[in-house]
N, C-alpha and C positions, 0 to 999 in steps of 0.2 A: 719467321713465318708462323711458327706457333703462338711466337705472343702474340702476333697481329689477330690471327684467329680466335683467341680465349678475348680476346679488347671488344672482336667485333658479336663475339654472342653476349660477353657481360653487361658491356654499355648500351645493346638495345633498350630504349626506352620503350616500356608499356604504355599502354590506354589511362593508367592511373599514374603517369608519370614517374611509376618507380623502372630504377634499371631492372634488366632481368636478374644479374648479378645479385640483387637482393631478393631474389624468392628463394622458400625453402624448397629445396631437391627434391622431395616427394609431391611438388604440384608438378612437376614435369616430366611428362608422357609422350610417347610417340604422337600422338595428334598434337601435343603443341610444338614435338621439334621439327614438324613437316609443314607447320603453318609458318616459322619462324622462317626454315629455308627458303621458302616462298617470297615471304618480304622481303627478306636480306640479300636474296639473286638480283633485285633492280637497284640499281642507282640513280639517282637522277642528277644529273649532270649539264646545267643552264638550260634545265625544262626538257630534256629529253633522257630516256628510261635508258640506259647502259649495263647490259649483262653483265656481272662478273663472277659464274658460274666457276670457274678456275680454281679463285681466292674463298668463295660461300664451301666449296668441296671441303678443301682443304679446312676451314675452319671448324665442318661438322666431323671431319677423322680425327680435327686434335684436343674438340671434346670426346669426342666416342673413346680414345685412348685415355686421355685424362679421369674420365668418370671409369674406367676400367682400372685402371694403377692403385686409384686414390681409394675405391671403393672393397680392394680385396687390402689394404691396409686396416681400412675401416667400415666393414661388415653391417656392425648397426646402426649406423648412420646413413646407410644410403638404401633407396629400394630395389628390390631381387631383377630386375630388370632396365639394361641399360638402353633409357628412350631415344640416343645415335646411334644403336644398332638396326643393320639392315633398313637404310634408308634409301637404299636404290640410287647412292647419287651415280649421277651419267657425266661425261667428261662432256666438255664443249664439243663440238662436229667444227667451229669454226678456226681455221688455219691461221695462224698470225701472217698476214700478209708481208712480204721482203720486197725493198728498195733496190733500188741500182744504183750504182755510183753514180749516173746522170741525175737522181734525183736526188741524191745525196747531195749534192755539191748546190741544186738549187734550193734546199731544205738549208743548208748551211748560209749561202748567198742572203735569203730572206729574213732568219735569224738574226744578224749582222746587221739587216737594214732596219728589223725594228727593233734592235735594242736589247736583244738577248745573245752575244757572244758565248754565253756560256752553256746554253743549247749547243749551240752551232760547233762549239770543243766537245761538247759532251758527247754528240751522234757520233762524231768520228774517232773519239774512244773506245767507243761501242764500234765502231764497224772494221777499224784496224786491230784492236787487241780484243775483240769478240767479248766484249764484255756485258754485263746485264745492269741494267740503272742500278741496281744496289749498289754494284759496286762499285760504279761510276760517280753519284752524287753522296752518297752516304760512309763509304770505306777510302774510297782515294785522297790521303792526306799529302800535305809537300813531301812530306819525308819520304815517300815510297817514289819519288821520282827525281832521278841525280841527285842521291845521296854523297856526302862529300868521298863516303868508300866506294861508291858504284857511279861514278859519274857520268858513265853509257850503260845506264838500264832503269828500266821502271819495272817497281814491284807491281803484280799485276793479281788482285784477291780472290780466290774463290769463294765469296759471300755465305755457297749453302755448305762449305765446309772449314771454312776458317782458315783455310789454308792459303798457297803462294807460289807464285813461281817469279823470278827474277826474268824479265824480257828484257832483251839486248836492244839498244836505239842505236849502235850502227854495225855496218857490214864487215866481213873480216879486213876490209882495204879502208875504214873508217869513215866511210863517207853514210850522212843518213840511211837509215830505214824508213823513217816517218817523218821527213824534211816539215811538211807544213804541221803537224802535228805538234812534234817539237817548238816549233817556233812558236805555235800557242803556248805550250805548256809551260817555255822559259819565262815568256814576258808575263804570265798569273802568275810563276812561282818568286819572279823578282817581285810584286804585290803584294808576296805575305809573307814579310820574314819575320814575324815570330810564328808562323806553323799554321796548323789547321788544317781542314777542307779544302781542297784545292780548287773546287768548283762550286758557289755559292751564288744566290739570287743577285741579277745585274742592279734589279731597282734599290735594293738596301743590303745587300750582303749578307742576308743571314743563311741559312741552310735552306739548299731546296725541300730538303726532308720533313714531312710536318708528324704531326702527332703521329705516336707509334708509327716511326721512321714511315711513315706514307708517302707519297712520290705523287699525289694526286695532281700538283701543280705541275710537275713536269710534261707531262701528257696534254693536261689542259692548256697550257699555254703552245704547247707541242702542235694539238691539231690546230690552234688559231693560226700558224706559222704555218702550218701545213696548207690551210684554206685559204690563206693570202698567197701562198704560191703557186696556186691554181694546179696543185699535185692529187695524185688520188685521194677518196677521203677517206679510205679505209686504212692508211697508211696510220703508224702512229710510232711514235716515239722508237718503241722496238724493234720496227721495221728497218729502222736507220740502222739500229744499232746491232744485237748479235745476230739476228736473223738475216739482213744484209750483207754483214759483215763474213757469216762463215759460209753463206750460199755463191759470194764471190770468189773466198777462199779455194773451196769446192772447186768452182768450174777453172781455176785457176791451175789445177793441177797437184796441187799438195795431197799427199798420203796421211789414210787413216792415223798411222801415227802421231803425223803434222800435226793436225788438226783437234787430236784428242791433246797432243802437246799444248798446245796455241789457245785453245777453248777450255783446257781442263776439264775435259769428259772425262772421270776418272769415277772409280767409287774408291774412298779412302781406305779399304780392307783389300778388294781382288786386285787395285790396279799400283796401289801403292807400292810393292816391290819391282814394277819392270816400268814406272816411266822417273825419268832424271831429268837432271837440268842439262843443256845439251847447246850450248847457243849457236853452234854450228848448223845443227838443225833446223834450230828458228829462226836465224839470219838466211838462209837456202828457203827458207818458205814463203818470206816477205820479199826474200828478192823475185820467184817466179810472182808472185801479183803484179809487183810494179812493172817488172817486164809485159805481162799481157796488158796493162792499163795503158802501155805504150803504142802496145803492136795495134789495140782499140782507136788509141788517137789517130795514129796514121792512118787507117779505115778512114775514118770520117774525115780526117783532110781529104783524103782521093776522092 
């Protein structure tokens, strides 16, 4: 996240064609880090303006710390005043919209039909093991899933902290946790036996991940899937995935525990002594979902 942020203020292009990255530190003042925020909050995305107030935040905290570190190493190099200070950023107001499993499963369907199965794996990644595109398209390689030592579990990464947890793929009586999930997963992992990225572009197979691991294609192609399937249009990629994923979990009946388990809510300092790996627990957590996914189906037969 941070390098993302230092790529996205260095390689701003100026008026004179130079990066910003190439000015000297002393042209830049609070008036021009407040202009820059300005530009850098729109994207423009096939002719329409797309907020990412989120990721512009974040990039102006990890200059404001960077110019902070660097500049009490080095005193006379930098001016008496750090111009990412006290910038007044506001957090977005807008709530990342969450999917249902009916709409999941028509997001998947549509995927399939035009030619991106590895969407269609990828949302239900995200919505069974609560995971976040990073870790999804960028950190999941074969090897973290039936390992020839762990042949029932998939490693499952915590992106913002490096870390892991082994997730169990079946129940204490051995039968699936993630029947269709699985089944995807075995026939891409028969696909790549010398290793890699487990999930890669359908049209040419390289990494969905573009410069400075960015995800931009996934989303894009995400809402066009999403707008052929006549589904909300605010819905996007994440919706599918941990946000779907853990507000099912949620109503599913799993405890805080569960779910800090399952999602790795953790902070690596306060929570690292009191949660373990525990697969009794997280087999007991996927079993209540599919149970209520069931008692759901029967609903809607009657």
């Amino acid at each position: 996240m941070h390098e993302t942020g230092i790529k996205m203020i260095c390689e701003y292009v100026l008026q004179d064609g130079r990066r910003l990255g190439t000015r000297r530190l002393s042209s830049i003042d609070t008036a021009f880090t407040d202009d820059l925020f300005e530009k850098l909050l729109y994207k423009n995305v096939n002719g329409e303006k797309i907020e990412r107030r989120t990721t512009v935040n974040h990039a102006m905290k990890t200059a404001r710390s960077a110019w902070n570190t660097v500049s009490r190493a080095n005193p006379g190099l930098f001016p008496p005043k750090n111009p990412f200070e006290k910038m007044g950023l506001q957090s977005t107001s807008r709530e990342t919209p969450h999917a249902t499993f009916e709409e999941l499963a028509l997001f998947r369907a549509k995927a399939i039909e035009m030619g991106y199965p590895s969407l269609a794996t990828g949302v239900l990644i995200g919505w069974e093991l609560l995971q976040r595109k990073a870790h999804i398209f960028i950190r999941f390689v074969t090897d973290h899933y039936r390992p020839p030592n762990r042949p029932n579990h998939v490693y499952v990464i915590n992106y913002k902290t490096s870390t892991g947890s082994w997730e169990p793929l079946l129940n204490a009586k051995g039968k699936p946790l993630y029947p269709l999930l699985m089944t995807e997963l075995d026939a891409i992992k028969a696909k790549r036996p010398t290793g890699g990225l487990m999930l890669r572009r359908d049209v040419n197979g390289l990494p969905w991940g573009g410069k400075g691991e960015m995800l931009t294609q996934v989303e894009r192609v995400s809402k066009k899937i999403i707008l052929a399937a006549s589904l909300r249009s605010e819905l996007t990629f994440t919706s599918f995935g941990r946000h779907g994923g853990t507000t099912e979990a949620s109503t599913s009946g799993l405890t805080e525990t569960q779910l800090m388990q399952k999602g790795q809510w953790s902070s690596t300092t306060a929570m690292a002594h009191y949660l373990h790996d525990d697969d009794e627990a997280k087999q007991d957590a996927q079993m209540k979902r599919i149970r209520r996914r069931a008692r759901q189906a029967k609903l809607v037969e009657k």
